[in-house]
FIKOLGU-740559 format. One line per field, with one value per residue (C-alpha): z, x, y. Coordinates in Angstrom, 3 decimals. Each point is the difference from the previous one (the first is absolute). Layout:
c3: c(Z|...)
c1: c(X|...)
c2: c(Y|...)
% end
This chain:
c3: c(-6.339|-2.217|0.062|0.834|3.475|1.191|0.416|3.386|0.250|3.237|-0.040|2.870|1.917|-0.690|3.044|-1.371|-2.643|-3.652|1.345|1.309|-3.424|-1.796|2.440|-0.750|-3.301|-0.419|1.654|-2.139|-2.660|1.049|2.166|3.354|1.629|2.946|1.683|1.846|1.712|3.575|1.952|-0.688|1.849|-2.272|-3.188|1.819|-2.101|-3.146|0.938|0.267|-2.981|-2.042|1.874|0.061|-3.815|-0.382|-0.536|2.159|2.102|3.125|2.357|0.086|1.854|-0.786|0.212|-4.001|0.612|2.781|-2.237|2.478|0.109|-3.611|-0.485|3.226|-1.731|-3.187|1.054|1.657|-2.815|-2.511|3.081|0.508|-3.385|-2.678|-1.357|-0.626|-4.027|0.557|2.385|0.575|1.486|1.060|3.984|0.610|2.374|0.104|1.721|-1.904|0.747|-1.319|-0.712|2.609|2.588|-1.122|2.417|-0.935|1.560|-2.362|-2.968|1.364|0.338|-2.768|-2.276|2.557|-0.539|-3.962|-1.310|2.838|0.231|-3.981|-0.158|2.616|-0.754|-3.725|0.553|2.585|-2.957|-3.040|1.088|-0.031|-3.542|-1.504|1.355|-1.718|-3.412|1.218|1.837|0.265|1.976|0.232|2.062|0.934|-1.132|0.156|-2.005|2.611|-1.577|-2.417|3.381|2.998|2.365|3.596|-1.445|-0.971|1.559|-1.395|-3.456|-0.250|1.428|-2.208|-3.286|1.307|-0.228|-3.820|-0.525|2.269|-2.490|-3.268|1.550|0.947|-3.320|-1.414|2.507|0.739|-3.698|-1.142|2.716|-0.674|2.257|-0.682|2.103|0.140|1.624|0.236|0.838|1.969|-0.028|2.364|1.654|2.874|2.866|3.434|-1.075|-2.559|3.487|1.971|-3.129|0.632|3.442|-0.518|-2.438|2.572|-2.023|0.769|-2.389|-2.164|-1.118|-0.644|-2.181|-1.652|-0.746|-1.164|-2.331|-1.847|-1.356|-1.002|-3.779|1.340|2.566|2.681|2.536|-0.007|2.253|0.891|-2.386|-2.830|0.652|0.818|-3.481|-1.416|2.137|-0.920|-3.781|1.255|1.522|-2.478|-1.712|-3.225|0.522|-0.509|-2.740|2.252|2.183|1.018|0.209|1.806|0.067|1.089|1.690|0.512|-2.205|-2.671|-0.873|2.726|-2.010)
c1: c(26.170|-2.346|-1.136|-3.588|1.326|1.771|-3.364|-1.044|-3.955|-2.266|-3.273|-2.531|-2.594|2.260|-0.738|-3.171|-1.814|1.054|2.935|1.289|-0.235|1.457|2.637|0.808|-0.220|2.112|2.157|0.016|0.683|2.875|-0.621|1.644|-3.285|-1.313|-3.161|-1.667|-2.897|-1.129|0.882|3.773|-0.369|-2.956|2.519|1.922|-2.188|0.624|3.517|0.861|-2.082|1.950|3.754|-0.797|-0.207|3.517|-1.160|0.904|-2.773|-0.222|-2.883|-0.565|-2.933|-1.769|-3.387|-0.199|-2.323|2.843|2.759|2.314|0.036|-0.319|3.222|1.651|-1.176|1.525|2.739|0.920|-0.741|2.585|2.291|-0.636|-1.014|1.288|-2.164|-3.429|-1.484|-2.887|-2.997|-3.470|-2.449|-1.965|-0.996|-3.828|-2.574|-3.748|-2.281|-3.208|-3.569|-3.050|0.719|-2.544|1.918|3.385|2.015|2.412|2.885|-1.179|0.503|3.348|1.677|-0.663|0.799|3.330|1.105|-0.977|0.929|2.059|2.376|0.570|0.773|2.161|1.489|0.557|1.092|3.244|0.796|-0.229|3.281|2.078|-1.996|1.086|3.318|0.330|-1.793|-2.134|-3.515|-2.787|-3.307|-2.752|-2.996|-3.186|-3.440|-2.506|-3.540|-1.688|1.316|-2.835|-2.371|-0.838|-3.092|1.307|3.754|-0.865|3.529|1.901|-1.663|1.224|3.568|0.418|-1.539|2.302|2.903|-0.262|0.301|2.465|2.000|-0.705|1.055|3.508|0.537|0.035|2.095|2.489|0.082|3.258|1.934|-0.627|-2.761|-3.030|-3.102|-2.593|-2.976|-1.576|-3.894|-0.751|-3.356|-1.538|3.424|0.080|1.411|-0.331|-1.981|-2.268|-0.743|-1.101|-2.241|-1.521|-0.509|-0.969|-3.101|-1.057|1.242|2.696|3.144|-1.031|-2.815|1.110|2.826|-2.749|-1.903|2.735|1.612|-3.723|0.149|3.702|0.277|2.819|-1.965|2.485|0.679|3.691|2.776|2.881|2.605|-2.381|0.775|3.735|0.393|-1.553|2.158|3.269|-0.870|-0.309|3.363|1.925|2.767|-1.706|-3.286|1.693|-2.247|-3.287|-0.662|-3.206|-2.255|-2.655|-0.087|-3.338|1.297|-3.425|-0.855|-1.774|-2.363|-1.475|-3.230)
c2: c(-19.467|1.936|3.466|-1.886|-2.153|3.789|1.635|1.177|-0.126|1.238|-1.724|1.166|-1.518|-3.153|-2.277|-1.549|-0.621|2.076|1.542|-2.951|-2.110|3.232|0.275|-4.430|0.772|2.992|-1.651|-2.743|1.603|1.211|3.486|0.589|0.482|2.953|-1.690|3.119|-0.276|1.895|-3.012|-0.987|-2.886|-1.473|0.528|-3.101|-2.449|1.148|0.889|-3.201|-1.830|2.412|-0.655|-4.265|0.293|1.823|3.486|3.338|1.409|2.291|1.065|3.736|1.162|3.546|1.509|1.233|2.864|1.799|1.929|-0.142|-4.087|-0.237|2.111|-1.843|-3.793|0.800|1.650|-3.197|-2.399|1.723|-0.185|-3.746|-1.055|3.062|2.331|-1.255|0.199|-1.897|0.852|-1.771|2.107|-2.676|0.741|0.437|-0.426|-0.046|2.007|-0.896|1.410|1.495|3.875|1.153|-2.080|0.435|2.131|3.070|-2.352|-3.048|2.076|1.864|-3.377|-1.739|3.237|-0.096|-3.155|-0.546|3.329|2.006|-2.939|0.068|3.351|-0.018|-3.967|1.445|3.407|-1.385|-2.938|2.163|1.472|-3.133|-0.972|3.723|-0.433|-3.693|1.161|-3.385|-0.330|-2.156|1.031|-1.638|0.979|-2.501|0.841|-2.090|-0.967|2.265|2.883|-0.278|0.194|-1.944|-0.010|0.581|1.261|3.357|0.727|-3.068|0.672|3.242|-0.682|-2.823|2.292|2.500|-2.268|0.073|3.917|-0.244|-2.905|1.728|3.664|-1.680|-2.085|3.617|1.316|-2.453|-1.594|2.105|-1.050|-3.522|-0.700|-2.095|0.450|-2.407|-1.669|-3.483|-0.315|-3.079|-1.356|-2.475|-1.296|-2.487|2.103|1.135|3.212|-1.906|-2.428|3.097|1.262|-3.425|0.543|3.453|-1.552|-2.732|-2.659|-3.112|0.924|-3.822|1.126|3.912|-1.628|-2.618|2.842|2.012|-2.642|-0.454|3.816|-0.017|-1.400|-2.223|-1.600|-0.106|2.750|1.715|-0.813|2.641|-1.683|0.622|3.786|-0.880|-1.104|3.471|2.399|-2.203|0.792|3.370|0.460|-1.905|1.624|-1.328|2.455|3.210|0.923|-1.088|3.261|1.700|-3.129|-1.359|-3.928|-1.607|-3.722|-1.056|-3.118|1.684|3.083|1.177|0.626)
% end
């Protein structure tokens, strides 16, 4: 077995969508492989696409922005699994509207979720990656980073998630720890179906109309971002650390 197929990696908001094609494809490539997300029970998908296909995977449920779960759910994975040297902070939510209707508890969750739950996610792992002289992290951004109508709070968690990368690729880097993040643009998820909804228009045409401004001229599916965070967390990218990777089918002006 190589050093590669012993890794340990937590990937959250894994029962849908991003997380769950990470989680396959960590999996695939050889990780033993955490799938949090706040319902345990809707990890049992991706549980099992990962478990059919050969590979080690348990169900760990955990809100990311409580301390006291995130120390509990990780606790528990380098019980189950060994001590975990890769981490995904991928869970999100939306809670898009126009500033002037956008409520104090809109912009406390989303900065919760996005930011909260990577500090806390990363601060509990970094101590098994220190320990093994080993860690990947890599924390999802997103195009709207550069600014969103109706996601003044999802713009600025998701800008926010790139300070946070390039503060702990400083940090972390002498203890051979990579930090990293991967900017999705238009991919075809639950989230991008409720922006559709959200704008009054059936998800076709909001993906038509997507895939006519991307230079690719196609709109992005979850395994396109898979593929990014796997070159990420390879072994191989130890001398990657501290960047932002826009997965989002060209420019984006």
């Amino acid at each position: 077995m190589s050093t590669t197929e012993q890794r340990v990696a937590i990937v959250t908001g894994a029962a849908r969508g991003i997380g769950a094609a990470t989680a396959v494809r960590l999996a695939a490539e050889g990780r033993a492989v955490a799938v949090l997300d706040l319902d345990e029970a809707a990890c049992g998908e991706t549980v099992q696409a990962i478990t059919a296909a050969g590979g080690k995977a348990i169900a760990v449920g955990c809100d990311v922005a409580d301390s006291a779960q995130v120390e509990s759910a990780v606790a528990r994975v380098a019980e189950e699994l060994g001590a975990p040297t890769v981490l995904v902070n991928n869970a999100g939510v939306l809670r898009d509207n126009l500033l002037f209707k956008m409520s104090d508890a809109d912009w406390d969750t989303v900065m919760n979720v996005h930011l909260r739950g990577a500090f806390l996610m990363s601060r509990a792992c970094q101590t098994h990656m220190v320990e093994a002289e080993f860690g990947r992290i890599v924390s999802l951004s997103s195009s709207s980073a550069l600014g969103n109508r109706g996601q003044a709070n999802y713009a600025a968690a998701k800008a926010g998630m790139q300070g946070f990368t390039k503060t702990l690729a400083k940090e972390l880097g002498k203890f051979g720890i990579t930090a990293n993040s991967v900017a999705p643009g238009f991919i075809v998820t639950d989230m991008t179906a409720a922006t559709a909804e959200r704008v009054g228009m059936g998800f076709e045409d909001f993906q038509i109309a997507a895939a006519s401004q991307i230079p690719v001229r196609r709109v992005g599916r979850p395994e396109d971002v898979a593929n990014a965070i796997a070159f990420f967390t390879a072994d191989a990218a130890g001398f990657v650390s501290g960047q932002v990777m826009y997965v989002a089918g060209g420019p984006l002006n």
